[in-house]
C-alpha positions in Angstrom: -10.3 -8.4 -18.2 -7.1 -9.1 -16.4 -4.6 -6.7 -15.1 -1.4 -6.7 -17.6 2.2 -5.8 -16.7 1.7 -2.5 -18.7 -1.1 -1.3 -16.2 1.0 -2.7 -13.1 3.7 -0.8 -14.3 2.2 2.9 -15.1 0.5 2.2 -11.9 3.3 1.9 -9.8 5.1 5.3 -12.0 2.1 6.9 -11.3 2.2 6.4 -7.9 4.9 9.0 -7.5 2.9 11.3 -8.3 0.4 10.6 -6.0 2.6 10.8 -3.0 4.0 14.0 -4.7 0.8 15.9 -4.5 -0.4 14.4 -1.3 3.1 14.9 1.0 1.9 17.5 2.8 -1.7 15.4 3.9 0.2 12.5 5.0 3.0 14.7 7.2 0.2 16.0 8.9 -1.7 13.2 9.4 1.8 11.7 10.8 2.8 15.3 12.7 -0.7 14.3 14.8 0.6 11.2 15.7 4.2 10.2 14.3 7.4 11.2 13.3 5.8 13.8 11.0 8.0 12.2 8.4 5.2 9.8 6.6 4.6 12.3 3.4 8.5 12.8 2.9 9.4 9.2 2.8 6.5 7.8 0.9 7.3 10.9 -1.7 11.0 10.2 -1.6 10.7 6.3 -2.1 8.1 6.4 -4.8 10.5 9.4 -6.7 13.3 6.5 -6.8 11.0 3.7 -8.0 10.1 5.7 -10.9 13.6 6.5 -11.1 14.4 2.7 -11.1 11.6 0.8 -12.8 12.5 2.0 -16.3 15.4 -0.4 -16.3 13.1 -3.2 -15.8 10.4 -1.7 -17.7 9.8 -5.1 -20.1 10.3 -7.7 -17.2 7.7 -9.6 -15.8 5.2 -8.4 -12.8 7.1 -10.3 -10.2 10.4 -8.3 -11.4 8.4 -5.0 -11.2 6.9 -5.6 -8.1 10.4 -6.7 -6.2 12.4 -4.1 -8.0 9.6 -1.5 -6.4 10.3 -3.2 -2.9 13.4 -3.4 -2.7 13.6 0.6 -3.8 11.9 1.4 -0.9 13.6 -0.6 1.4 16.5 0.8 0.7 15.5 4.5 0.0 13.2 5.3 2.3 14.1 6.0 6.4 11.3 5.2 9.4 9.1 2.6 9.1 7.8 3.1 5.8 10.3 1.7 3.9 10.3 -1.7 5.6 6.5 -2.1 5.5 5.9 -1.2 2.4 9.0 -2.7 0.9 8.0 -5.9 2.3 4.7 -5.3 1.3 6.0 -5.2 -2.0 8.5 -7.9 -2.0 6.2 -10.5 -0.8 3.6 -9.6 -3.1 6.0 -10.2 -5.9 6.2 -13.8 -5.1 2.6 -14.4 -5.2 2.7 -12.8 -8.6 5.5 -15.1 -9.9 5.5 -16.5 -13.3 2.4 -14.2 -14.0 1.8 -12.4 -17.5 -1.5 -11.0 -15.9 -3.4 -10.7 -12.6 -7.1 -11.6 -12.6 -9.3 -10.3 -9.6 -8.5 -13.6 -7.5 -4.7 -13.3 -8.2 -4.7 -9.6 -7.0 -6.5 -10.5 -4.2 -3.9 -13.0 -3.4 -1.3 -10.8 -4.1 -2.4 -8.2 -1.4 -3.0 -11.0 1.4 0.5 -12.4 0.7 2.1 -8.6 0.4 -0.4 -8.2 3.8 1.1 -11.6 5.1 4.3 -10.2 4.6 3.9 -6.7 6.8 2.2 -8.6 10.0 4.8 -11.4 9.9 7.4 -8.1 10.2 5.5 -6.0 12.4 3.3 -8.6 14.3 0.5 -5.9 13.5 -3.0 -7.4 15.0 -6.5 -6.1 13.7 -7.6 -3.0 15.5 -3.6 -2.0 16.0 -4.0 1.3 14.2 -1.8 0.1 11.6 -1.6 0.2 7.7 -2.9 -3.6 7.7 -6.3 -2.7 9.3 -6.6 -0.9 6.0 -5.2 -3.9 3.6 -7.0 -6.4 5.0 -10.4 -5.1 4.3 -9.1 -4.4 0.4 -7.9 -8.0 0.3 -11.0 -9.6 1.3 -13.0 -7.0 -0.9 -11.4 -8.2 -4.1 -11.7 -11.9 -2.7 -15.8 -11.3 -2.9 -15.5 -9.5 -6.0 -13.1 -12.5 -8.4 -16.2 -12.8 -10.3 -16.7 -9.3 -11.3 -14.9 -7.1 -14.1 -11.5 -5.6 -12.9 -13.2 -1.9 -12.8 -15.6 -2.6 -10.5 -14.0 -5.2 -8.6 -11.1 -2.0 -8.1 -14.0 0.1 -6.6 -15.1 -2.1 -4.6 -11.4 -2.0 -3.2 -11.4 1.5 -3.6 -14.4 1.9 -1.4 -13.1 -0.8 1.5 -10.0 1.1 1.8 -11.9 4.3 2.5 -13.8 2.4 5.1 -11.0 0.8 6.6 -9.0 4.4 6.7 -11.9 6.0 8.4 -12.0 2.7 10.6 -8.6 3.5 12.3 -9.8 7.0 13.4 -11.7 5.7 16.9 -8.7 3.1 17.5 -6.0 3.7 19.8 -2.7 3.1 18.9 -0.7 -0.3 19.7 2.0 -0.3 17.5 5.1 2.1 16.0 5.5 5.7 17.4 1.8 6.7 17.5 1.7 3.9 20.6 3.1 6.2 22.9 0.8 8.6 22.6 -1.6 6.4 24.1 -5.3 7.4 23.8 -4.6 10.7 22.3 -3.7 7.9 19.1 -7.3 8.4 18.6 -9.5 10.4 16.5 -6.9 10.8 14.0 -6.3 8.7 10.8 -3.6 6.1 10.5 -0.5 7.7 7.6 0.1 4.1 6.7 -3.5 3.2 5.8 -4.1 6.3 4.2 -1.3 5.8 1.9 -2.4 2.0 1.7 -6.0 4.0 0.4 -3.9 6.9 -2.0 -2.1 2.9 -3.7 -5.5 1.4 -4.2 -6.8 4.9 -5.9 -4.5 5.2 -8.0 -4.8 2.1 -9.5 -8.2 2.8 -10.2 -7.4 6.2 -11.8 -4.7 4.5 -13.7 -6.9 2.1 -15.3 
């Protein structure tokens, strides 16, 4: 069973719901070590992208994927919107000419969307950032392209988890949280965790 533009597309309407419900977690996960603005913008930019992806509601997945990128780029403030509208973006590219994703093409996906948020903020593993939470999901799907799309999601699901709970020990080295040095630690990266609330609701939306 392959992924179809249908389920990419309630999943990315569903999503602002998601970030609706869990604002207030992720502003203070950010409060501890951010701007305290995480929840708000990840809520505000996935509001417009269900706003906006009607319009392109019957295009491909590339078209759904960049028209969700470039929403957030352009609606959401900090460093949310450049992440994960690059994130996004790129993505879309590896999905281009697609009608569906299999496993291995949504594993690709992520590690070019992933490519796509280190090449813009040179993030390294370990650096307390959102990527030390893709990464793991990428390479998770990658050993699961042989297994149904359910449990090859879980799988994700549950490496995401892992890799959110991961960037509690780590200190800091990039974006805002770096200044606080080693009181970074013992808290869980915003990004990642809203890298985690993506992956879970695909699964719930399947």
């Amino acid at each position: 069973m392959n992924l179809t533009q249908q389920q990419i597309y309630h999943w990315l309407i569903q999503c602002s719901q998601t970030f609706a419900q869990e604002q207030n977690n992720l502003t203070e996960l950010d409060t501890a070590i951010g701007d305290g603005d995480h929840g708000l913008n990840m809520n505000r930019g996935f509001q417009k992208v269900a706003e906006k992806l009607p319009s392109v509601e019957d295009k491909d997945i590339a078209t759904l994927l960049k028209t969700t990128g470039m929403t957030l780029l352009s609606s959401v403030g900090g460093a949310s919107g450049p992440l994960f509208g690059t994130f996004f973006i790129k993505a879309a590219q590896s999905a281009a000419g697609k009608e569906a994703l299999s496993v291995a093409d949504l594993a690709e996906l992520i590690k070019t969307g992933t490519e796509g948020v280190v090449s813009r903020g040179k993030a390294e593993p370990n650096d307390k950032t959102m990527c030390d939470v893709w990464w793991p999901v990428s390479t998770a799907l990658e050993n699961a392209a042989s297994q149904p799309l359910n449990e090859a999601i879980s799988a994700a699901v549950e490496a995401a988890k892992q890799g959110v709970e991961s960037t509690i020990p780590m200190q800091a080295r990039k974006g805002r949280a770096s200044y606080l040095g080693e009181r970074s630690i013992g808290h869980a990266d915003p990004g990642g965790t809203s890298v985690l609330l993506l992956m879970k609701t695909l699964q719930q939306s399947l």
